[in-house]
Structures are given as C-alpha cells and as structure tokens.
C-alpha positions in Angstrom: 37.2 -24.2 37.7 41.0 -24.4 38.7 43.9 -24.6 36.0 45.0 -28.3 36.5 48.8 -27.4 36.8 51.2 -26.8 40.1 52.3 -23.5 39.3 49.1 -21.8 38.7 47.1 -21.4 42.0 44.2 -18.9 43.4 45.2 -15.7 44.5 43.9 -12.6 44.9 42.0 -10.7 41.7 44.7 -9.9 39.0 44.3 -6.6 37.0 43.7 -7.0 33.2 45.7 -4.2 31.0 44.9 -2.8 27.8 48.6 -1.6 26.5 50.3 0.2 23.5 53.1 -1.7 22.6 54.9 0.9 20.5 56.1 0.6 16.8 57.9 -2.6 15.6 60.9 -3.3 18.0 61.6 0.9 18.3 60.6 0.3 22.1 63.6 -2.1 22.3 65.9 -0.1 20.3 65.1 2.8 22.9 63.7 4.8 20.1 63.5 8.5 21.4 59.5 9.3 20.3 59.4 5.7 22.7 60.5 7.1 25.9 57.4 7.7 27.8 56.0 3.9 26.4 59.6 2.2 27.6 58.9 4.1 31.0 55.7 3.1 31.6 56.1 -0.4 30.3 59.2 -1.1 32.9 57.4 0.0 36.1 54.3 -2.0 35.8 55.5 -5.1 37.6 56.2 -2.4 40.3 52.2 -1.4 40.6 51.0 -5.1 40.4 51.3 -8.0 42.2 53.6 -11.1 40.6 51.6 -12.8 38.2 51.4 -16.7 38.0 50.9 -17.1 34.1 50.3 -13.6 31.6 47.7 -14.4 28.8 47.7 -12.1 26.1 45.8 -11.0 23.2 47.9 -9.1 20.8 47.0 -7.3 17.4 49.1 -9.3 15.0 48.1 -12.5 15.2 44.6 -13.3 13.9 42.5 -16.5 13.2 39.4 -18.0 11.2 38.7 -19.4 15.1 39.7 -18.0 18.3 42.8 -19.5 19.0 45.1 -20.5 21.9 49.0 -21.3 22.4 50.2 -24.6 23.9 53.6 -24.9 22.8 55.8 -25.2 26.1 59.0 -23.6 24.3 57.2 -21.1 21.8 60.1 -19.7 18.9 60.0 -15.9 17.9 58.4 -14.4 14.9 59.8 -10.9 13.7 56.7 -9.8 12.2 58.2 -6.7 10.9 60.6 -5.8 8.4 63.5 -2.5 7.1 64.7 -3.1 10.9 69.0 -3.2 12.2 70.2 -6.9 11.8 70.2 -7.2 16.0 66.4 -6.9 15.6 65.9 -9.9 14.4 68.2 -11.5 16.9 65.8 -10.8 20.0 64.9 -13.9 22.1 62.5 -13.7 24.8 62.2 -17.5 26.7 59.4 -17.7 28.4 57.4 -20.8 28.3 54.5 -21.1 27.2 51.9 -23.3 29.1 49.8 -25.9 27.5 47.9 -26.8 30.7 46.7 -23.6 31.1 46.5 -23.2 26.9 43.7 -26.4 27.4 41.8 -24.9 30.3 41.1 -21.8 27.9 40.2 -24.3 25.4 37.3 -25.8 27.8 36.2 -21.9 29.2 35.6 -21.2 25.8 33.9 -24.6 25.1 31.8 -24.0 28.0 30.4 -20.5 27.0 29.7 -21.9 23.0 32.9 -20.4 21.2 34.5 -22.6 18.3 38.4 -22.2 18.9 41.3 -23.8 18.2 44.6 -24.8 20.0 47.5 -24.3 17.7 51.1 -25.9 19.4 53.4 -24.2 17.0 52.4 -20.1 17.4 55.6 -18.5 18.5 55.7 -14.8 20.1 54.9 -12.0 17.5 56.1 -8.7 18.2 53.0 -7.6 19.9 54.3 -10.3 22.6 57.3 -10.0 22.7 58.1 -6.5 22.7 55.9 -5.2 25.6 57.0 -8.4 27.5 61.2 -8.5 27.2 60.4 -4.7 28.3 58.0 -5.8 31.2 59.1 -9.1 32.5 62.7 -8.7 31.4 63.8 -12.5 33.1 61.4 -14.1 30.6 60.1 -16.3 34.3 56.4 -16.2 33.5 54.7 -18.4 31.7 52.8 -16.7 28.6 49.5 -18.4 26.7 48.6 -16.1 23.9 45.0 -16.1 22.3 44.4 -14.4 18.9 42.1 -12.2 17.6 39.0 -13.9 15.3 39.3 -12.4 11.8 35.9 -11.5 11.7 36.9 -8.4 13.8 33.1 -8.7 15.0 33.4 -6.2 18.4 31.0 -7.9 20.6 32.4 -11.2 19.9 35.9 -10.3 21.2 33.7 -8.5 24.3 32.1 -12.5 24.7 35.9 -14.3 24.4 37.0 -11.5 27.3 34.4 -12.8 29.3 35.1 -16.3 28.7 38.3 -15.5 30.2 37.4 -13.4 33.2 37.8 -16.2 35.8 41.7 -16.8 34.8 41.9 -13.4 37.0 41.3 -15.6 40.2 43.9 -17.8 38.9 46.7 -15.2 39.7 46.7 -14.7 35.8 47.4 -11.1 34.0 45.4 -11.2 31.1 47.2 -8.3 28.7 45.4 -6.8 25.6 48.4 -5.6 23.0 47.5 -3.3 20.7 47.8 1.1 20.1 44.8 3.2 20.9 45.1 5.2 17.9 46.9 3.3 14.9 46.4 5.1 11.8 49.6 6.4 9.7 47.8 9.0 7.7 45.5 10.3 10.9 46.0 13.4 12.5 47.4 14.4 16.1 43.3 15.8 16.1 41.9 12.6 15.2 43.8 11.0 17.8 43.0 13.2 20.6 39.2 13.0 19.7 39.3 9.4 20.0 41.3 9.2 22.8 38.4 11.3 24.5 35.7 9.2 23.3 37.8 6.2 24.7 38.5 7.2 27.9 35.4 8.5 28.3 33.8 4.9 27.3 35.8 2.9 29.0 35.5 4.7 32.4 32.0 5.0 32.5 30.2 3.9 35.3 27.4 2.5 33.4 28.4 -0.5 32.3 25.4 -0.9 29.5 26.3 1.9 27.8 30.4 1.3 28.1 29.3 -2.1 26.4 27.0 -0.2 23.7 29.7 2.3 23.1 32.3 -0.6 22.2 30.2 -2.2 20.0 29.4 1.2 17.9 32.8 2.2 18.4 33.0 2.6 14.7 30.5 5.7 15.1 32.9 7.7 17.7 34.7 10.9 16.5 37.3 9.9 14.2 37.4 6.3 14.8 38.1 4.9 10.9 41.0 8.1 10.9 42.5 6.4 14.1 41.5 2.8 13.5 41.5 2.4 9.6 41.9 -1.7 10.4 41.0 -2.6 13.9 43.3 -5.3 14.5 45.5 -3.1 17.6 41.6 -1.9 18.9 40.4 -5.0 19.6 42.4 -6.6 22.1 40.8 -3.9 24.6 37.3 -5.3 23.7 38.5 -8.5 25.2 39.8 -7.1 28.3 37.0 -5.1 29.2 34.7 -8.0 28.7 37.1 -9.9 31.0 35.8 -6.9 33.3 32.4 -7.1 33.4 31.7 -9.9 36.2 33.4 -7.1 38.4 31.4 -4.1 36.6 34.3 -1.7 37.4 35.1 0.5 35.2 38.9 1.3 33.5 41.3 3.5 34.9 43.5 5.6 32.2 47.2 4.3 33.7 48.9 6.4 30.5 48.8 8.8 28.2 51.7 9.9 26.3 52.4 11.2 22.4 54.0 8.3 19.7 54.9 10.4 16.8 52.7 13.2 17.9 49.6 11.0 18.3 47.8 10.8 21.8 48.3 6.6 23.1 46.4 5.3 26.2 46.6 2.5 28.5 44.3 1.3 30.3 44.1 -1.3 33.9 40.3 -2.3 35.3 40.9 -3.7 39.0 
C-alpha cells in the first residue's frame, strides 16, 4: 500500500535507527560528556540516503493505545526541567504529516492493533533533540508514534512490524531512546548489557534475536541499566520493522555518557 500524499513516493529500502538521544537538551547545549553523541548524530544524513518523511518512536511519550501524530504544524514540549532559560526557547519546525499519520493508522488496523490518532502531540525532547541535531533545516516531515504503556516487549516488536513497509516509502523510521538508562547503575552494568545487546541484536538467527528481546529482562544487568524501560523500547519497534528483511543490526556507535557504555544501532 502507497502513502496517499505527493511528497511521499517509493524509493529504495530506507535504514531504520535505533539512537541515544543524550540527556535533556545537554546535546544542544554542546554538553562536553555529549561530544561523541553530537558527532555521531550530525553525520548520519551523510551515511543515508534523503529521507521523504522520518517516523519516530521516542521514549517520553507513552499511551493507553498506540498512538500516532497528525498535526501538520506540531508545537514543542520541554519535557524536562532545572535547564538555562534558552532551553526552553528551542523551536524545531518541521511538519508533521497527517496523510502519512492516517496510513499508520490503517497498517496498524490492518495487522489488529487498537491505536489512536492524536492532532495535538507536539515534539518532546526525545524528538526534538536528536532531530534539530540531525536534520538541522527542520525540511522533513516528522509522524511520531508512542510507546503503549503496557511496556509489553513483543507487542512493540508486533507495532515495528506493522510499520516495516513505510521503509519502501522512502521513510526513516527512528527509535529514540538510551541503551543503558539507569542513574544509580554502574559503568559494569552498562558494559554487560551493552554486550548482551549487541550480541542480540546482531545475531544471525533471527528466532533467537526475537526470543532474546522478549526476555530481555533476564540479560546481565538489565533492571540496573533499564530500571523503567521506556528509552529500551523504541529498539523493539525497530527491529521488528526489520524482520521482513531478516538482517540483522549493525552497532553504528558506541561511546561513554557519563561513564556509561551507549549504542546505536542501523539494520539495512
């Protein structure tokens, strides 16, 4: 099924990427334990092709259903707080895309998950951040889908999948989150979890990868890294927007935040 709008048209198989998106607006700020994260944030749209439209799943906004954003003009939300007044001055406008927000709506209808379509949602940091650091001309259009507060792993594996054809679209679809996001875990806890991650995600076996995200809860360290798993489960969605391809992750970074191993992660 095409997205009935001009501006979105087939092209070749988009990416989908799994990325940190740093602490509060730090990464705008040019926060020092940020530098590797603003560095690898500003050269991705020189490793990918142009996208038509980004879709993107961040950690702070969650929902009783799945839910989509159709507002064409969508307002900012400063979801954070003890920041410099300029902070909350940030503006990042892109438009949203209500065509492509109701095509969502009818891929999820069509593989049986309830959702919603909510016309106010503005960008939350988890958006805007990553995005002002990405796509600095604000020229794409951005549909953002939330989390479903059940926090249920394999039902955030089943909306990715629900998703996967936007890739033929000429659509980034963009998990926003933090491999390890746990203020009292260690710089061990983090670094056994990032093993057991990277390890899942580029497994070849794509059963097991699947298992593995499911039970992630029984990897090394995973409640010291993940104590809430709101910034974990925007990479279940993308790697179930992976599996019609069955190719497995590739690790595109891995840096320290505040002495804490972070990863990244793209699937072709």
């Amino acid at each position: 099924m095409s997205i009935p709008t001009e501006n979105i048209v087939p092209s070749s198989l988009m990416p989908i990427l799994y990325i940190p998106h740093g602490g509060g607006p730090l990464p705008l700020m040019g926060e020092e334990q940020h530098k590797e994260l603003i560095a690898f944030l500003g050269q991705i749209p020189r490793t990918i092709q142009p996208p038509k439209a980004l879709v993107i799943i961040s950690a702070h906004w969650e929902s009783n259903l799945v839910s989509i954003s159709s507002s064409a003009n969508p307002g900012m939300i400063y979801d954070y707080g003890g920041f410099p007044q300029e902070t909350y001055q940030y503006q990042y406008p892109a438009p949203g895309q209500p065509e492509l927000a109701r095509h969502i709506g009818r891929l999820f209808a069509a593989n049986d998950i309830d959702y919603a379509i909510d016309p106010e949602r503005g960008y939350d940091h988890g958006t805007f951040v990553p995005l002002m650091l990405m796509y600095p001309k604000a020229n794409v259009p951005v549909v953002q889908v939330s989390l479903v507060r059940s926090f249920d792993p394999l039902q955030h594996i089943k909306i990715g999948q629900a998703l996967s054809s936007l890739r033929e679209q000429g659509v980034l679809i963009i998990g926003s989150g933090m491999s390890f996001h746990h203020f009292n875990g260690s710089n061990q806890d983090s670094l056994n979890f990032d093993n057991w991650l990277t390890n899942a995600l580029t497994d070849k076996n794509l059963g097991q990868s699947t298992q593995h995200l499911i039970d992630w809860e029984t990897a090394p360290s995973a409640r010291e890294s993940h104590a809430r798993e709101e910034h974990l489960l925007p990479l279940h969605v993308c790697f179930g927007a992976s599996i019609a391809q069955n190719t497995p992750a590739v690790k595109v970074f891995s840096g320290l935040l505040f002495d804490k191993k972070i990863s990244a992660f793209m699937w072709q």
